[in-house]
C-alpha positions as CSV (number, residue, x, y, z in Angstrom):
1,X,-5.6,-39.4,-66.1
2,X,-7.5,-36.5,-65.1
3,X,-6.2,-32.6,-64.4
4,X,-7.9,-30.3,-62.4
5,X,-6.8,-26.3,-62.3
6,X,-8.4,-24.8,-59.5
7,X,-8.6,-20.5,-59.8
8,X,-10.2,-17.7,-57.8
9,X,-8.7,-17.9,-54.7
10,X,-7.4,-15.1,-52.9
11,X,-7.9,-12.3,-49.6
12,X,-11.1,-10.5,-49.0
13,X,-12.3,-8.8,-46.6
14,X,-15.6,-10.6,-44.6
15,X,-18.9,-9.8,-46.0
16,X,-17.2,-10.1,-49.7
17,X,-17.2,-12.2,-52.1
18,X,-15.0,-14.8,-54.5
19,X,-16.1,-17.1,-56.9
20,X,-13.9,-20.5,-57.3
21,X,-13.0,-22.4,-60.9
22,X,-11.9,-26.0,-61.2
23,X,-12.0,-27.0,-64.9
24,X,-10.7,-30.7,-65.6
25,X,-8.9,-32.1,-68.3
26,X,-7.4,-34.9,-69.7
27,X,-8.8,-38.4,-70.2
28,X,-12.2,-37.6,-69.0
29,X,-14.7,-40.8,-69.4
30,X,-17.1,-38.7,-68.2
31,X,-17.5,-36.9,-65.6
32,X,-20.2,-37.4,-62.8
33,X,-20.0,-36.1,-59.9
34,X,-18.2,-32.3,-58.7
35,X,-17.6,-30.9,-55.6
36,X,-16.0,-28.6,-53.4
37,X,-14.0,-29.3,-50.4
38,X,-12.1,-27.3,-47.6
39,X,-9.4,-27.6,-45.1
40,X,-7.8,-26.2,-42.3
41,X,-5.1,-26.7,-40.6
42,X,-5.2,-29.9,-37.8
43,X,-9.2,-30.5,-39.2
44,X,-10.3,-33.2,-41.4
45,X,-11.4,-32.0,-45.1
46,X,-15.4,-31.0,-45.1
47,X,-17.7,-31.6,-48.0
48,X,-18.4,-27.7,-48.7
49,X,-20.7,-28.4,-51.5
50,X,-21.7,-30.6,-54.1
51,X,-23.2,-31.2,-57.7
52,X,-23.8,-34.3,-59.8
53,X,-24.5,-34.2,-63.6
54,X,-28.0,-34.0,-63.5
55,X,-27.5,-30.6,-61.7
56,X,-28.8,-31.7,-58.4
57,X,-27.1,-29.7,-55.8
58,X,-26.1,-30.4,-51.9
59,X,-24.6,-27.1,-49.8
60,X,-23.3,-27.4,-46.5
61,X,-25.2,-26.0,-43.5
62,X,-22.4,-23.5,-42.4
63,X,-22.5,-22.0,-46.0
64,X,-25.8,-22.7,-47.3
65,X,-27.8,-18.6,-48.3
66,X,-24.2,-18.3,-48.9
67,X,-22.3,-20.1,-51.2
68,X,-23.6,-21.5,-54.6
69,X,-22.3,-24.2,-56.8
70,X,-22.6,-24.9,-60.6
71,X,-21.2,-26.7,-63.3
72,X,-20.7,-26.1,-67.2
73,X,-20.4,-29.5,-68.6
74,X,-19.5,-28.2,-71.9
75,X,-16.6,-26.6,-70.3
76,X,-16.1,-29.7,-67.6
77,X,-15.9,-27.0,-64.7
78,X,-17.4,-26.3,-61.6
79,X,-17.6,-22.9,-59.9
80,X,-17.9,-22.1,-56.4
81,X,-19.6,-18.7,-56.0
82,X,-18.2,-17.7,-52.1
83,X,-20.6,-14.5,-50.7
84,X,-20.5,-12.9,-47.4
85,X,-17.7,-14.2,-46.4
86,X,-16.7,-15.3,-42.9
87,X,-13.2,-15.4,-41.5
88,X,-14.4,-19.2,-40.4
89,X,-14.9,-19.7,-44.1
90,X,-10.6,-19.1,-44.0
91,X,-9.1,-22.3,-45.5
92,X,-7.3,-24.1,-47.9
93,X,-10.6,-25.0,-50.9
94,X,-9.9,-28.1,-53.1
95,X,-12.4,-28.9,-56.1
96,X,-12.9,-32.9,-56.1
97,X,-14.8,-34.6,-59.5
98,X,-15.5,-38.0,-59.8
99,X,-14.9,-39.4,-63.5
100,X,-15.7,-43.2,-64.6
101,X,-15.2,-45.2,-61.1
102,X,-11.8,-42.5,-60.5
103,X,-11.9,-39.6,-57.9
104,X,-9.1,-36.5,-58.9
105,X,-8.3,-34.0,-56.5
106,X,-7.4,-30.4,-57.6
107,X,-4.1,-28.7,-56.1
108,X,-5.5,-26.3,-54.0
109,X,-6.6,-23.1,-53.4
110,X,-6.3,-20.9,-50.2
111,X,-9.0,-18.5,-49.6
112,X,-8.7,-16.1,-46.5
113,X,-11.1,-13.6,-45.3
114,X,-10.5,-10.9,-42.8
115,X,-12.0,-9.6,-40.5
């Protein structure tokens, strides 16, 4: 089994920034691909962004100039560097990683920007 603790989260004003933690442990195999996700409420989870563990990276179009994501494999975590936050960028953020032929979920993590 696989743990993720998701960190960073928080209220900021828009045009701010945030920057998201998800570090995994357990039994990791090894770890493929990580990503960020987010939610709102009565809307189906989105693919935010996404890196695999060759570093290759995939952003979203809504946050893409804004949002970066990385990944310390020594450390199995992935960041989510949030800036110039939107109040549409409000939601509930949840790190996913794939490791072996298992996907884990983190908790949660609400981020809220106002305007």
């Amino acid at each position: 089994q696989v743990q993720l603790v998701e960190s960073g989260g928080g209220l900021v004003q828009a045009g701010g920034s945030l920057r998201l933690s998800c570090a995994a442990s357990g039994s990791i195999v090894s770890i493929n691909a990580m990503g960020w996700y987010r939610q709102t409420p009565g809307k189906q989870r989105e693919l935010v962004a996404g890196i695999t563990n060759g570093g290759s990276t995939v952003h979203a179009d809504s946050v893409k100039g804004r949002f970066t994501i990385s990944r310390d494999n020594a450390k199995n975590t992935v960041y989510l560097q949030m800036s110039s936050l939107k109040p549409e960028d409000t939601a509930v953020y949840y790190c996913r990683v794939v490791s072996g032929w298992n996907a884990y979920w983190g908790q949660g993590t609400q981020v809220t920007v106002s305007s």
